[in-house]
C-alpha positions in Angstrom: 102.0 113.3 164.9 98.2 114.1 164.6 97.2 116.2 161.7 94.0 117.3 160.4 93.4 116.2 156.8 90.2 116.1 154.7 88.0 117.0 157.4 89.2 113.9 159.5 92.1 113.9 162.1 94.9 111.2 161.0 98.2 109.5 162.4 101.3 110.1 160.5 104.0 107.6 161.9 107.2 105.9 160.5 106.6 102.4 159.5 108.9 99.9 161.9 111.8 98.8 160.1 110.5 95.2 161.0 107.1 95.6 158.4 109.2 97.3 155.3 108.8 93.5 153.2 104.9 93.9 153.6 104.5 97.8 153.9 106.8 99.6 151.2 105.8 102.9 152.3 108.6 104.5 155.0 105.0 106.3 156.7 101.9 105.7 156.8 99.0 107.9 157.5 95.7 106.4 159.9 92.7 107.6 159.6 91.1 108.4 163.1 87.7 109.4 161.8 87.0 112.4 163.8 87.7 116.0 163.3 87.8 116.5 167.2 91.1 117.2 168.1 90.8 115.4 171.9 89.0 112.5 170.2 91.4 111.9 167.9 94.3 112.3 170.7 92.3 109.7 172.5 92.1 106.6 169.8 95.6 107.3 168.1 97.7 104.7 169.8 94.1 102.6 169.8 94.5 103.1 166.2 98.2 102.5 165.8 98.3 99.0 167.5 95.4 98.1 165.2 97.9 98.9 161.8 100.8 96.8 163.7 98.0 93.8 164.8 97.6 93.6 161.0 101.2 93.7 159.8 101.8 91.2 162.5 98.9 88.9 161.1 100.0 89.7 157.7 103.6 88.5 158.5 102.3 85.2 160.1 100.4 85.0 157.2 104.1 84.5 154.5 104.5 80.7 155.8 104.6 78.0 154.3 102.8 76.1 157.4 99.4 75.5 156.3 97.8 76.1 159.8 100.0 79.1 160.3 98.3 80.5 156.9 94.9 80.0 158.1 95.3 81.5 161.7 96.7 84.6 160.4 94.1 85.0 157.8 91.5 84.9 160.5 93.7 87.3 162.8 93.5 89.4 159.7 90.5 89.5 159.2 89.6 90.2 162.2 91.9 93.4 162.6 90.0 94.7 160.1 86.7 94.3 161.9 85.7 91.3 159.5 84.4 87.8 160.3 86.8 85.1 158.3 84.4 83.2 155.5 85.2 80.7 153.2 85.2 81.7 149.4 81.5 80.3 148.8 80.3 82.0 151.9 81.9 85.4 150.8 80.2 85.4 147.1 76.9 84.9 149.0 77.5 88.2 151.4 75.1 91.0 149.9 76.9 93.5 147.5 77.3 96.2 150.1 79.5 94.2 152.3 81.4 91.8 149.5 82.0 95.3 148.3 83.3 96.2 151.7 85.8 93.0 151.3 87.3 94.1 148.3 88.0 97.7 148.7 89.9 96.7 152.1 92.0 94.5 150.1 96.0 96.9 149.4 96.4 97.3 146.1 99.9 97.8 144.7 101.1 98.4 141.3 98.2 97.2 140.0 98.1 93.8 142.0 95.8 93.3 145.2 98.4 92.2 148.3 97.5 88.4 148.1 97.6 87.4 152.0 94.9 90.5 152.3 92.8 89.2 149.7 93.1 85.4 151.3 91.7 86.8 154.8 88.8 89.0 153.3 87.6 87.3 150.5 88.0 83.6 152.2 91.2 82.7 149.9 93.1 80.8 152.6 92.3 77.1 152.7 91.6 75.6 156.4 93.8 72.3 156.7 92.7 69.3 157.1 92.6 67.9 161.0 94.6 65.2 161.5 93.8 62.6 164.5 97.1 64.3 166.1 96.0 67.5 165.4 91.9 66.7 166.4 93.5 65.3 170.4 95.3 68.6 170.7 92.0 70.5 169.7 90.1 68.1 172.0 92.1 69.7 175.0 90.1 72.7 174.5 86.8 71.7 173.5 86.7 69.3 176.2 87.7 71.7 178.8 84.3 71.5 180.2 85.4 68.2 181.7 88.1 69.0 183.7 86.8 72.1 185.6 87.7 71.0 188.9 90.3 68.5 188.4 93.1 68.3 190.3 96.6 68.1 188.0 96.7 64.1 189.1 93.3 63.9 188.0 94.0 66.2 184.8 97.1 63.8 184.6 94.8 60.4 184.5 92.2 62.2 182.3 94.4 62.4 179.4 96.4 59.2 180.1 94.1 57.1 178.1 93.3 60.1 175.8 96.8 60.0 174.5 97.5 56.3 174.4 94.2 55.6 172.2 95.3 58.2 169.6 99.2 56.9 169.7 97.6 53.6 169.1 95.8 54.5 166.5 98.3 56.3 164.4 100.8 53.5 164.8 98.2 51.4 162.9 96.2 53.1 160.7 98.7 56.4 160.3 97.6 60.0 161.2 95.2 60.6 158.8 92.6 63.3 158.4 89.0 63.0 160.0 87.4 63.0 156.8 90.0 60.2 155.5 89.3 57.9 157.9 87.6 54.9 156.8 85.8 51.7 158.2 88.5 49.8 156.9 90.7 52.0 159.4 88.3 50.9 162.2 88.4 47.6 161.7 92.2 47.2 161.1 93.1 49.3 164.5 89.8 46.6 166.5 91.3 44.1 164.8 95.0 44.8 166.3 93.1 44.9 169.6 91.9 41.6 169.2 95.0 40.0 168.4 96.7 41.7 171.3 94.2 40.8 173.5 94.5 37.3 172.8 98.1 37.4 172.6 98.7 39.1 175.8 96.0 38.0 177.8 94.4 41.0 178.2 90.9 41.9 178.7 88.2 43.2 176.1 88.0 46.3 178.4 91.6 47.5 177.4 90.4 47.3 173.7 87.2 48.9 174.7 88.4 51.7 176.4 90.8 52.6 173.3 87.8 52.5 171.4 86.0 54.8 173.9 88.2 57.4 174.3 89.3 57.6 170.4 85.6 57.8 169.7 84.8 60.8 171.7 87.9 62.9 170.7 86.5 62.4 167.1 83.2 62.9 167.7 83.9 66.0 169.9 86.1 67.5 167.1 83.4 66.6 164.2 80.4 68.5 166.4 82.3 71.9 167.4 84.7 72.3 164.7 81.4 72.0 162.2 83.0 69.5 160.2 79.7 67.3 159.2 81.6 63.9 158.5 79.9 60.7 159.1 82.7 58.8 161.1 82.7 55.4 161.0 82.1 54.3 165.0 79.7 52.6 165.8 79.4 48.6 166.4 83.5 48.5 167.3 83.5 47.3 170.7 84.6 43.9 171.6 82.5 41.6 173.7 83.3 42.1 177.7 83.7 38.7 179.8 83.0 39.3 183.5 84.6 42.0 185.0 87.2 41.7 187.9 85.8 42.0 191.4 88.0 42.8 193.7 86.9 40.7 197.1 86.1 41.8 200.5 89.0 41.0 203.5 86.7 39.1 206.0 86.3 40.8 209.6 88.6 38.3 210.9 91.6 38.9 208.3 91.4 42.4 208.8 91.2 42.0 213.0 94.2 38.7 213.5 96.4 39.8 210.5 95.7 43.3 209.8 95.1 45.1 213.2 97.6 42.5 214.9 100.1 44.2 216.8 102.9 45.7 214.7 101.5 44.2 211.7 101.6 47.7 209.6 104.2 48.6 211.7 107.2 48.7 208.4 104.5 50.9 206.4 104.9 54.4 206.3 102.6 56.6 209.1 100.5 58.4 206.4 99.6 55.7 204.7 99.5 53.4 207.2 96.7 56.0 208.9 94.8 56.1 205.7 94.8 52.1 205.6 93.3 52.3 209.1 91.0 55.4 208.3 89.3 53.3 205.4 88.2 50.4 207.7 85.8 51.9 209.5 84.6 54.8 206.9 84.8 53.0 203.6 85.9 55.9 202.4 87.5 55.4 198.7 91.9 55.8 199.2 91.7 59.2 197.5 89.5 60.6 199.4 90.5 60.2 203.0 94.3 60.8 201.1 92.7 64.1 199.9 91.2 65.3 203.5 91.3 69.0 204.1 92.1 70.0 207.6 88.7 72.1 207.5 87.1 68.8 206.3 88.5 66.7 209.8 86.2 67.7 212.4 87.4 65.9 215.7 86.5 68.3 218.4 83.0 68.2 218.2 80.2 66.3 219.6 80.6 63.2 217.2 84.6 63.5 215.0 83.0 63.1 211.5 84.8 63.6 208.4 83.8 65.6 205.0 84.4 64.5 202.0 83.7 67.4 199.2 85.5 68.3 196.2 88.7 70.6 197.5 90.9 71.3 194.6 90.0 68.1 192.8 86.6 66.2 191.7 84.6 63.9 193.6 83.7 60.6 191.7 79.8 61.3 191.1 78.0 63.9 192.8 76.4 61.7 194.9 80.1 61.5 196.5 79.9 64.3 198.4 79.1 63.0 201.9 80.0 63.4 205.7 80.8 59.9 207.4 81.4 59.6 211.1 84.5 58.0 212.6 84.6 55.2 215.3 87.1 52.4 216.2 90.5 52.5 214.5 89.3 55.0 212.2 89.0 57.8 214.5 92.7 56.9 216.1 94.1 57.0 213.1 92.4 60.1 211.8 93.3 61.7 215.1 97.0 60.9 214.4 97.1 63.3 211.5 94.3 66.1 212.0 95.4 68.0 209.6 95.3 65.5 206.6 97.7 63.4 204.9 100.4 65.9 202.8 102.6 62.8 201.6 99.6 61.5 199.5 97.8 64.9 198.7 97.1 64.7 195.2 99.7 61.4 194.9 99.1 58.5 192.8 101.6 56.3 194.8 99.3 55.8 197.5 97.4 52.6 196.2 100.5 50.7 194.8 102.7 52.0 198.2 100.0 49.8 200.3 99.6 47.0 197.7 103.1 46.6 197.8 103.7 46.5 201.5 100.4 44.0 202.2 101.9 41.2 199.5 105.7 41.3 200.7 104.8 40.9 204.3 101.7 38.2 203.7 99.0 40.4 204.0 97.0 39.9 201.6 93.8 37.6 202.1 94.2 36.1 198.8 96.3 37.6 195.3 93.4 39.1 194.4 92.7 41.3 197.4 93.5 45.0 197.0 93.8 48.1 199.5 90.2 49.1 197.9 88.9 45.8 199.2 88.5 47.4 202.6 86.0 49.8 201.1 83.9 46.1 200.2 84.7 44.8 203.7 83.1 48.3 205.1 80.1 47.8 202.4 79.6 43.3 203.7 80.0 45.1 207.4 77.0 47.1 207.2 74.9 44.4 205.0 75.1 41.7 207.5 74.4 44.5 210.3 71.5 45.3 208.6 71.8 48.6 207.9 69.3 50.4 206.1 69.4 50.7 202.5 69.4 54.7 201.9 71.8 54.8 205.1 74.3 52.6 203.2 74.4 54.1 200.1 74.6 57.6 201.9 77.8 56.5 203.5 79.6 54.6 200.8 78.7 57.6 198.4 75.9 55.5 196.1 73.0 57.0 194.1 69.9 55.7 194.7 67.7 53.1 192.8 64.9 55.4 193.3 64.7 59.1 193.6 66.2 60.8 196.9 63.5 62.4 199.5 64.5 64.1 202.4 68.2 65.1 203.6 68.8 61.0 204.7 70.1 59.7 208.6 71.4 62.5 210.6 74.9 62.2 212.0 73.9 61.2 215.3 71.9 58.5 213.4 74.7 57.5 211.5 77.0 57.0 213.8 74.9 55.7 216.7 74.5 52.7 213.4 78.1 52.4 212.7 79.5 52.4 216.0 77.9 49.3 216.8 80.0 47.1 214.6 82.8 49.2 214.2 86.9 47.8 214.4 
């Protein structure tokens, strides 16, 4: 019901039974602040979802969960068309609008409603955020980072993400940001380093623990506002030389792998991905990944197009078109419309890895499927390839800064045709 009172329309409705422990009163008038009767008709149930927003944020706001409190006395405040301060920000406002604060705040039987005068006045104390609590922020203050992702990518983003904080807390404990000390630090490296050495692992596993719990932390500290100095810098461990994985030689790949029935026992798809990534260097996701609008085989020269379809490129530079000759072209020709088995599948890599070891494929047992994408790389180096055509291909930045729009297709594959498998 809309009545006119005191030269201003109101809303006379009967409190919810659900609201009766925070609003005592069996109905409640809102003000509509217009005398105009369509006006008023217009902004009542505007008006009325406002008053149950704020019982609902004042109900949130009886908890006992510290970070429950605190949401609600922002949602509060906000219902009421205030900005949540903290206390020392509040007694700084100028008297008009502390004034404001306070005359918002219920009074009843004397006594201003406490959860009201926690949201306006800056009563309710923001907990503390705990490493847990800072990775779950870090999903959304990172979100930058995964625009684009596919969910396997998403998937092997936060992999590493999660293992450096469960790390972490089963060393040093969950403690807040502004607890942590350089005594934590150097316990949880230390751990690394005794795990390295007693497992044999590499200084990069420690490393990338320290990486990825350094960025959640930092990230945290810089858009939550928090202003701690956090002790992270000087951690890492020192790296030995990294793994590299090595080429399979042009004559492994022709006697053993393009033998007759050789990759006969491995599955079509991913034996056609194999075959697609000696000719193309093309990394295993990406030709995995191949849109059927990115496979162009009836044209002038079949070329593929490698762009980022539902899932990021590595690097910008990435983004490339590479012709297909030899064994490559059969085998993309075999599945024009892409590979659906491994779309978006991890399996892919460890599927071939597998199959190459048990059956003797391997050149040595530390040759991986990726090592075709080297072979492709030694192919066009002792063919002398040029430089910026290489690098085009492969998916490289330059060493220098790019001019021009690079080899034209025809160029391209007019080069790799001539030593093509």
């Amino acid at each position: 019901m809309i009545k006119l009172r005191s030269n201003t329309f109101q809303l006379y409705r009967r409190v919810p039974r659900r609201y009766a422990t925070i609003e005592p009163r069996q109905f409640v008038w809102v003000s509509l602040h217009t005398d105009s009767p369509s006006i008023a008709q217009t902004k009542a149930d505007a008006s009325w979802a406002q008053m149950i927003e704020a019982w609902e944020a004042k109900l949130a706001g009886d908890t006992s969960d510290a970070d429950g409190r605190f949401a609600a006395a922002r949602e509060l405040a906000a219902t009421r068309g205030f900005r949540y301060l903290k206390a020392v920000d509040v007694a700084h406002l100028p008297t008009e609008e502390l004034l404001d604060r306070v005359e918002n705040v219920s009074v009843r039987q004397s006594e201003p409603d406490p959860i009201e005068a926690r949201a306006f006045l800056g009563g309710a104390q923001e907990p503390p955020i705990t490493v847990s609590r800072a990775l779950e922020l870090y999903w959304t203050l990172a979100a930058d980072k995964t625009h684009g992702k596919s969910p396997d990518q998403m998937r092997r983003w936060r992999n590493p993400h999660e293992k450096a904080v469960r790390n972490f807390i089963a060393i040093v404990g969950d403690k807040a940001l502004a607890e942590i000390t350089g005594d934590d630090m150097l316990d949880f490296r230390q751990w690394w380093v005794e795990r390295v050495v007693a497992e044999g692992l590499t200084a990069n596993s420690a490393n990338k623990d320290l990486i990825h719990l350094g960025k959640i932390l930092k990230t945290v500290n810089k858009m939550k506002r928090l202003s701690l100095v956090l002790p992270l810098s000087d951690l890492s461990l020192k790296e030995g030389e990294g793994k590299i994985r090595p080429p399979f030689s042009d004559t492994w790949i022709r006697d053993r792998l393009l033998a007759e029935g050789a990759l006969a026992g491995l599955n079509a798809e991913a034996r056609c991905i194999l075959l697609a990534m000696i000719n193309t260097g093309g990394r295993p996701g990406e030709i995995a990944n191949l849109k059927p609008k990115r496979i162009l085989l009836d044209v002038d020269i079949p070329h593929i197009v490698i762009e980022p379809d539902d899932r990021q490129v590595k690097t910008k530079h990435s983004r490339r078109v590479i012709p297909l000759t030899g064994v490559s072209l059969e085998a993309i020709r075999t599945f024009p419309d892409g590979f659906p088995r491994y779309h978006d599948n991890p399996s892919l890599s460890a599927t071939v890895n597998k199959f190459l070891r048990q059956n003797g494929l391997m050149e040595t047992e530390h040759h991986v499927l990726y090592s075709l994408r080297h072979s492709f790389e030694d192919r066009m180096l002792a063919a002398g390839v040029d430089d910026r055509i290489r690098r085009d291909i492969l998916g490289h930045s330059l060493t220098r800064e790019r001019y021009g729009a690079g080899a034209s297709l025809e160029q391209a594959h007019r080069t790799l045709q001539a030593f093509a498998l």
